[in-house]
N, C-alpha and C positions, 0 to 999 in steps of 0.2 A: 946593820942588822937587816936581816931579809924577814919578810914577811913570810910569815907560817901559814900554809895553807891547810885546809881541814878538811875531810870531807864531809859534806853535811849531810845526812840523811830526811828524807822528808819520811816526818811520821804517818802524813795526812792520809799517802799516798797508799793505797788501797792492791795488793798483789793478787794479780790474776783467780786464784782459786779463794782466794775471800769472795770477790765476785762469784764464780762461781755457786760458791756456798750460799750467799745474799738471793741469788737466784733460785736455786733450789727451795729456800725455805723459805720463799714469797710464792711458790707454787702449790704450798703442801695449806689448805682453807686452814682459819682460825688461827693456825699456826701463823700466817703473812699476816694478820691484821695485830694481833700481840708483837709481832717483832716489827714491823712499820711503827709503834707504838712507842717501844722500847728505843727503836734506834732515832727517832724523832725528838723524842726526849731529852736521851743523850746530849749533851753540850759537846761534849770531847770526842764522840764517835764521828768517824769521816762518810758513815752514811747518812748523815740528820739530813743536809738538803735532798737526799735521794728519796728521801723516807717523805718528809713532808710534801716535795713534786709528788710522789706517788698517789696522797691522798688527797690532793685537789684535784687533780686529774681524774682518782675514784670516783668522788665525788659530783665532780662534773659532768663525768659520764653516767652513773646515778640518777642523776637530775635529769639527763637529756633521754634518759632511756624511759622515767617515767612520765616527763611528760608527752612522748610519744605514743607510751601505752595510753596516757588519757586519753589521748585526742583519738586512738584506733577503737578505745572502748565507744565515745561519745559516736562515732560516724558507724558503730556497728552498729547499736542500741537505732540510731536514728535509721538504719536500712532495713530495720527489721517489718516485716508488714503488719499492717494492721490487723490483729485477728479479735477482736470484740465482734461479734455477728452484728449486734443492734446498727453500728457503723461502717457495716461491709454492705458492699455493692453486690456479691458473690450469698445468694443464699443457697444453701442445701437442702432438702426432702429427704 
């Protein structure tokens, strides 16, 4: 008896304009954060790992942007001059 060969199709495997599409509607605001959402969730969807990378990385980046903004808020606030008169060296007539 010979062994039967089959061809197996992989489900997981994702055709080009799915990407495509995944792209597009990770572009469109509100809309990407519902469907990162959706596809995360998803068990059986072959974009859950895509979707949950996307929002660590979000997130990460999130985090580093604002504590950048702190730190440019704190060294603005700190370069700002003194304008209280009773403690300026600078008086006016």
């Amino acid at each position: 008896m010979e062994p039967q060969y089959r061809e197996t199709q992989n489900n997981d495997q994702m055709k080009i304009m799915q990407w495509v599409w995944t792209l597009v509607l990770t572009a469109i605001p509100i809309v990407n954060l519902v469907m990162l959402i959706i596809w995360a969730v998803d068990k059986t969807n072959p974009r859950r790992n895509w979707a949950i990378a996307t929002f660590i990385v979000g997130v990460a980046g999130f985090v580093i942007v604002f504590i950048i903004s702190i730190i440019f808020t704190i060294v603005g606030v700190a370069l700002i001059p003194e304008t209280d008169p009773v403690n300026s060296n600078t008086y006016y007539y």
